[in-house]
C-alpha positions in Angstrom: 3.1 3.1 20.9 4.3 0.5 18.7 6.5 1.0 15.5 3.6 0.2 12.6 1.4 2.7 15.2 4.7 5.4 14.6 4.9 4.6 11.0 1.1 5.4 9.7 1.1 8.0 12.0 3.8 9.4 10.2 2.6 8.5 6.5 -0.7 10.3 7.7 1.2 13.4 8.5 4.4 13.0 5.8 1.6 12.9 3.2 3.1 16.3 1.6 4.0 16.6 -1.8 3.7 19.6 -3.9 -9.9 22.3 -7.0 -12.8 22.5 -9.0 -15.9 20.2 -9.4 -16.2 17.8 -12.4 -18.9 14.9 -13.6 -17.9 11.5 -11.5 -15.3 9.5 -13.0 -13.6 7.0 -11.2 -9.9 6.4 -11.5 -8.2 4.1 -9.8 -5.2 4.8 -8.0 -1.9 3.1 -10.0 -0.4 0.5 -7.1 -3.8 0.5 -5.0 -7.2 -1.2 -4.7 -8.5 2.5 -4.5 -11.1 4.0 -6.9 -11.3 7.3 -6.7 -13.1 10.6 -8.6 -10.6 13.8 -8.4 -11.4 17.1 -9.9 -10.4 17.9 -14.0 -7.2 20.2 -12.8 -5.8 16.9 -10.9 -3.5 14.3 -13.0 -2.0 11.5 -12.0 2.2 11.6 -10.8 4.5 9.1 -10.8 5.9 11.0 -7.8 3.5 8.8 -5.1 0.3 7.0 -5.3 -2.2 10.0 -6.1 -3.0 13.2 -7.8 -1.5 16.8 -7.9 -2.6 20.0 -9.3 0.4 21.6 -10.6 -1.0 25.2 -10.6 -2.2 25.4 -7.1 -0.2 23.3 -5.5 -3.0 20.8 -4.1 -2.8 17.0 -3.7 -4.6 13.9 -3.1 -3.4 11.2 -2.0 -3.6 7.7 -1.2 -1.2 5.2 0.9 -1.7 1.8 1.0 -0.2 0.2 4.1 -0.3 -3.4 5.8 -3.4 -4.3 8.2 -3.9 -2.0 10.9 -3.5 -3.5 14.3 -6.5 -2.6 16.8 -4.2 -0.7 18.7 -4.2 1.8 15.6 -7.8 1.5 15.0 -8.3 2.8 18.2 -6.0 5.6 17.9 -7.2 6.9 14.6 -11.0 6.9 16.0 -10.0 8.4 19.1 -10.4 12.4 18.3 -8.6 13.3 21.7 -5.6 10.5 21.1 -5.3 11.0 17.6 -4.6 14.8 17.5 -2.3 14.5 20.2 -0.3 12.2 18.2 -0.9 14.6 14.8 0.4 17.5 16.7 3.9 16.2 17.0 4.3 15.9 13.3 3.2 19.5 12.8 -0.3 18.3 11.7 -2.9 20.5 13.8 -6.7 18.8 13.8 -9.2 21.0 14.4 -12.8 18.9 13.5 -13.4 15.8 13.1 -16.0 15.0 10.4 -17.9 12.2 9.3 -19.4 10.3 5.9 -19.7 7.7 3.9 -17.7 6.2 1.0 -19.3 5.6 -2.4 -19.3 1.9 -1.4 -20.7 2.4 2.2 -17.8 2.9 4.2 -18.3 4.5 7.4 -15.0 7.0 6.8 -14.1 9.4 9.9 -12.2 12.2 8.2 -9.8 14.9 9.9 -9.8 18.6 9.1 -6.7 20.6 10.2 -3.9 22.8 8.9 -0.1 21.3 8.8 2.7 23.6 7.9 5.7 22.1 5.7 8.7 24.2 4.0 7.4 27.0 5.3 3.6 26.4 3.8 0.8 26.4 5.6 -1.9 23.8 3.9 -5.4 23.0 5.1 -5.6 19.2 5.2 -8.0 16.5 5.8 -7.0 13.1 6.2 -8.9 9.7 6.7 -8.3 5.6 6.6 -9.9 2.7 5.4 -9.5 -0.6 7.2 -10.1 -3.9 5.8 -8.7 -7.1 6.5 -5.8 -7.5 4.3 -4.6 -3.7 3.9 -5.5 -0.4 5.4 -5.5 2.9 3.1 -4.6 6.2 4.4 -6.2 9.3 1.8 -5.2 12.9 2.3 -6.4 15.9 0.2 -4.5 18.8 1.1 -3.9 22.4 -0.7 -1.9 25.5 0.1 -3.8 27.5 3.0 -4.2 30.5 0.5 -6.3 28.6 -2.2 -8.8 28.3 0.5 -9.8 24.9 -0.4 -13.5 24.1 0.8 -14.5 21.3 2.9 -17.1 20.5 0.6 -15.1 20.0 -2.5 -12.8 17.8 -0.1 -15.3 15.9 1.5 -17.2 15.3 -2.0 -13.6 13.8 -2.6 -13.8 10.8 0.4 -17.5 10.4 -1.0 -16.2 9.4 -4.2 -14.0 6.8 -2.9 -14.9 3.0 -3.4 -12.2 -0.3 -2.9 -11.8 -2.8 -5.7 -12.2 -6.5 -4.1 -8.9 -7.2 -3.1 -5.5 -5.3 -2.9 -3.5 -6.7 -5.9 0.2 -7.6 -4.8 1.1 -7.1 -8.3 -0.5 -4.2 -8.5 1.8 -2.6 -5.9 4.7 -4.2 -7.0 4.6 -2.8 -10.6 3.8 0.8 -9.3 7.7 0.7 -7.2 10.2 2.7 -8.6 12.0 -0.4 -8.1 12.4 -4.4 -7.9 13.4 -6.5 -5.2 13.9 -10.3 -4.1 12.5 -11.0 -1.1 14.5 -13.8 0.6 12.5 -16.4 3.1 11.4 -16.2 6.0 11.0 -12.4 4.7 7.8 -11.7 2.8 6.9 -8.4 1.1 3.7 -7.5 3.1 2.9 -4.0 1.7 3.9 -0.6 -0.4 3.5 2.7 1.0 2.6 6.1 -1.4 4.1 4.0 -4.9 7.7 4.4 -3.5 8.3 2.4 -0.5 8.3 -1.4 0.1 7.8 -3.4 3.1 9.2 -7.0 4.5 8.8 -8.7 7.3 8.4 -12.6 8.4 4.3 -12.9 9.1 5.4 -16.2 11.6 7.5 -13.8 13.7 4.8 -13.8 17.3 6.6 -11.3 19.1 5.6 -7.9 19.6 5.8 -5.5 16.8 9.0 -2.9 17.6 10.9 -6.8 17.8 10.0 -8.1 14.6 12.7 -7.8 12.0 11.5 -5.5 9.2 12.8 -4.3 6.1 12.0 -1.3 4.1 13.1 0.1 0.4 12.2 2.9 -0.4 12.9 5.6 -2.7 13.4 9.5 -1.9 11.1 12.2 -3.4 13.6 14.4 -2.7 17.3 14.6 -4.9 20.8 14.3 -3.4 23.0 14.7 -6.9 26.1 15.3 -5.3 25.6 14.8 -1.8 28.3 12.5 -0.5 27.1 9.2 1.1 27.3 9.6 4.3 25.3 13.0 4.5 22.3 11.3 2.2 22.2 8.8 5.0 22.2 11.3 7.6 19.1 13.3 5.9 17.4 9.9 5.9 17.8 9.2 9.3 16.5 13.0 10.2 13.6 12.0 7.9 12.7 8.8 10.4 14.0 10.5 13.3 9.8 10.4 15.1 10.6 6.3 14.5 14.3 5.8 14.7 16.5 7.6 17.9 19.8 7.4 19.1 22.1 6.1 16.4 25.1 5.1 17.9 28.3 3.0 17.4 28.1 3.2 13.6 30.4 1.4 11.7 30.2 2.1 7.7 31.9 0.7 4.3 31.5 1.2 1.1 29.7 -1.1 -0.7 27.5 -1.8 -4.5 23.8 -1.1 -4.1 21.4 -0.7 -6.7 23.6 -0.5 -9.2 25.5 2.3 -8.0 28.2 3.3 -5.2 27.1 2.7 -2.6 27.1 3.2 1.9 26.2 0.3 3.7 25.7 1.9 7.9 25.6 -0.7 11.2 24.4 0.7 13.9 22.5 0.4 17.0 19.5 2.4 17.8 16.5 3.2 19.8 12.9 2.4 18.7 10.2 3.1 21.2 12.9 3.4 24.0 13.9 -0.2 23.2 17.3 -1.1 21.8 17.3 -2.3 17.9 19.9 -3.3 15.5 19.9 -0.9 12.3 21.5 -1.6 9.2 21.1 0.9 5.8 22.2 0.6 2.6 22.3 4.0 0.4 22.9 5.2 -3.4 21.6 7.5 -5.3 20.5 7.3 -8.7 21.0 8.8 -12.7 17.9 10.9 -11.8 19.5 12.0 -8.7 16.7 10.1 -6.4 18.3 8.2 -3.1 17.1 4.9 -2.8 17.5 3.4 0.6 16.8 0.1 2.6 16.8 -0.3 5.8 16.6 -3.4 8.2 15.7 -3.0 12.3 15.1 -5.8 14.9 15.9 -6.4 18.6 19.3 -6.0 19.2 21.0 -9.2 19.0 18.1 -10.3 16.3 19.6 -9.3 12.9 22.8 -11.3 12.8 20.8 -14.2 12.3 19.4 -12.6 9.1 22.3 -10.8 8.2 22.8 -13.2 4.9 19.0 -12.8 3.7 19.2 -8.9 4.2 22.1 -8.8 1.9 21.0 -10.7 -0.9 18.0 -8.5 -0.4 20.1 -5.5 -1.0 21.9 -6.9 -3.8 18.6 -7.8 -5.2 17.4 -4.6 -5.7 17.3 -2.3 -9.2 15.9 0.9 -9.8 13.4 1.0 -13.1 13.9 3.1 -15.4 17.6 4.3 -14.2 18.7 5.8 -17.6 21.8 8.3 -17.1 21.0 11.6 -17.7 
């Protein structure tokens, strides 16, 4: 399975963050092309690209990520294949529905339960593909709110795409700026608070294409010391990213902050990669991260464009506290 098959597989299930029926309006979804109609108790977060309830806990919401390849349209329409590759990221499909988006989009949608910090929430996930993005939506709420499939489902109805996927759009909605140095090209954001870059020209297969990805943690590491922020991260991508070994680090300025710059070598999809992460963590206590993989013996070539990369990043609104 390739990496872009691992990674939306894992946005699909990592769509976790901590309803009602309303007249239809349509909002559309800040760093999207997605229009969407959510119940009253739902409000917009700056948190990822979507909606939360803050009383119960529920939340929709909606990824955009780069083309899907066919290899991944076939997956995600493939009931069997498709749960097998849910189950081992705790997401549990039991039914596989199907509608229609407002706009006529044949949408297949997948009902199931997924437990995360010790929650169990019922879920149901689906994705749009077009041809220059793909959009994964999620509604989920805590098993004991007993969310109906209706009220979900009347959710994916209401969903309609504006006419193209605005790369300034996505670019405003990041938690951060960037410089993307040739042959690199930002191709996509994920969920408001990742960025990714790779070089369109590159022909070879996907897991050894050199790719870079910024993103910014949900989660807060105040006073964790460097090295153990980078180790949570690399637990967090551990379905995509195996094997870290021979790691040298050194300190380094990132993002405006003190920061850990980690060489390594890895394994992606049994194949050997070069890994390199820069770390720091902001005045609100967020990580920020980016991280650069290729076939081993691939990044050195790069290795001047990924660093002016990293230097080129800033966090918004990184007041101290």
């Amino acid at each position: 399975m390739y990496k872009s098959i691992r990674l939306i597989s894992a946005v699909i299930a990592l769509c976790v963050a901590p309803i009602a029926t309303r007249a239809a309006v349509y909002q559309k979804v800040p760093g999207t092309a997605v229009y969407i109609s959510v119940p009253d108790s739902f409000t917009l977060t700056t948190d990822f690209s979507g909606f939360v309830d803050k009383k119960t806990g529920a939340s929709i919401l909606v990824a955009t990520m780069p083309p899907a390849s066919n290899r991944m349209k076939e997956l995600f329409n493939d009931q069997s294949k498709f749960t097998a590759a849910m189950g081992a990221q705790h997401y549990d499909i039991a039914t596989q529905l199907k509608t229609k988006s407002r706009d006529g989009y044949d949408l297949i949608v997948y009902k199931g339960k997924q437990v995360a910090a010790n929650d169990v929430f019922d879920k149901w996930s689906s994705m749009l593909f077009t041809s220059n993005a793909s959009y994964v939506i999620t509604v989920q709420a805590p098993e004991t709110e007993e969310f109906s499939a209706d009220d979900a489902m009347k959710i994916f109805n209401s969903v309609s795409l504006a006419s193209h996927n605005d790369e300034t759009d996505q670019l405003s909605a990041l938690p951060f700026t960037f410089g993307a140095q040739p042959p690199f090209e930002f191709v996509g954001s994920i969920m408001n608070s990742s960025a990714m870059l790779t070089i369109p020209a590159y022909t070879k297969e996907d897991v050894e294409r050199p790719d870079i990805i910024v993103t910014k943690g949900l989660e807060t590491a105040p006073n964790a010391p460097l090295d153990k922020v980078v180790d949570t991260y690399l637990q967090s991508i551990q379905n995509t990213v195996n094997n870290v070994e021979h790691r040298k680090t050194s300190t380094t300025k990132f993002a405006g902050h003190s920061g850990l710059r980690l060489q390594a070598t890895a394994l992606m999809k049994g194949d050997p990669v070069d890994l390199v992460i820069y770390a720091a963590v902001g005045n609100d206590g967020h990580p920020i991260f980016m991280h650069a993989t290729g076939e081993k013996g691939t990044l050195a070539a790069y290795s001047d464009e990924i660093e002016k990369t990293a230097e080129s990043i800033k966090l918004r609104n990184d007041e101290k506290k």
